[in-house]
C-alpha positions, -999 to +999 in steps of 0.1 A: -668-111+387-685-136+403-681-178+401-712-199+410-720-233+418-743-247+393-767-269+409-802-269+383-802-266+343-817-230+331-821-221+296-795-196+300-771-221+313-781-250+280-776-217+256-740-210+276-728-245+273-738-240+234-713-215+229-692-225+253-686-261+243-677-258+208-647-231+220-633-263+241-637-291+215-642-294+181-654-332+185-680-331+213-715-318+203-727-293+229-754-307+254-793-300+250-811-292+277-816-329+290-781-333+291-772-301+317-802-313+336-779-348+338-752-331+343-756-311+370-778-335+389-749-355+396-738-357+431-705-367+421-702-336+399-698-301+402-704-277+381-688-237+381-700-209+361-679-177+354-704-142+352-684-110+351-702-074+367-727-060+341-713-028+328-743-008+346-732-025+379-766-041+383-755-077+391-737-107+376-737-107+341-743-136+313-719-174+320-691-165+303-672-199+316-674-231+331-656-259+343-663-293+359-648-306+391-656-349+393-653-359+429-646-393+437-638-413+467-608-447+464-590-468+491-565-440+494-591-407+502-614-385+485-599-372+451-607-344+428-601-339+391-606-305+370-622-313+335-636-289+306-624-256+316-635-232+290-636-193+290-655-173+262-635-164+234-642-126+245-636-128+279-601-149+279-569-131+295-593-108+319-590-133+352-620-157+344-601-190+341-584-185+376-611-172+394-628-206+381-595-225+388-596-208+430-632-215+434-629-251+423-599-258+444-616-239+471-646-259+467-628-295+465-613-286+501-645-279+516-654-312+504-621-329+524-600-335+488-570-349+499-557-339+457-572-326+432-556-330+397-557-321+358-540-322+322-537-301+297-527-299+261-488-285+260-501-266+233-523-247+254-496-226+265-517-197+285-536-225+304-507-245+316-494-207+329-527-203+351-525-235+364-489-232+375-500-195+390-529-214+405-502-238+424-502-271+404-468-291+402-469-309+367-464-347+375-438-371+359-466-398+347-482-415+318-515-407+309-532-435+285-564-436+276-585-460+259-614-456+238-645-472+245-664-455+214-655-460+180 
């Protein structure tokens, strides 16, 4: 199992993001190939693919996940926050979402994150589990959001 930081759009990553995407929201449409080239050109961005061992042991196999750590810097240090973590269907409960969880956290400190942070559905019971294994402290706060799209 490997994770890799995504930094240039392939076809195989626009047809990943295509299956992967509808798996983690039934609202947003799944990004075209000028979209991951947007994506991962952003500096403030950073983009982790999931590929398990082929079964013939020659290499990393397909993107079977993904997630996005946003990096940003305020008045009170650099932050980091964890969005759109998403494990194929197939591959869930076999280590993908917390190797992808480790490398991001991994990655965020070799960046100088003074935090990096998160939410999740309570619904989603087996994520809140890894995150909790992965060392997150859930925070007493509000989250509101307002929407800028009708």
């Amino acid at each position: 199992m490997s994770v890799e930081l995504v930094t240039s759009s392939t076809p195989e990553l626009v047809q990943a993001m295509s299956r992967l995407i509808p798996q983690l929201s039934r609202t947003a449409a799944p990004l075209d190939a000028p979209g991951v080239e947007r994506l991962v050109s952003q500096q403030s961005v950073h983009l982790l693919a999931f590929r398990p061992d082929r079964p013939d042991g020659d290499g990393a196999g397909p993107i079977l996940g993904m997630l996005s750590l946003a990096v940003f810097e305020i008045p009170t240090g650099l932050r980091a926050w964890i969005e759109d973590v998403v494990v194929d269907q197939e591959a869930r409960g076999q280590g993908a979402g917390q190797r992808l969880v480790e490398a991001a956290l991994a990655h965020a400190r070799s960046l100088g994150c003074r935090t990096v942070d998160l939410t999740s559905r309570p619904s989603r019971e087996a994520a809140n589990r890894l995150y909790r294994r992965c060392g997150f402290v859930q925070r007493e706060t509000n989250v509101y959001r307002f929407a800028l799209e009708s």
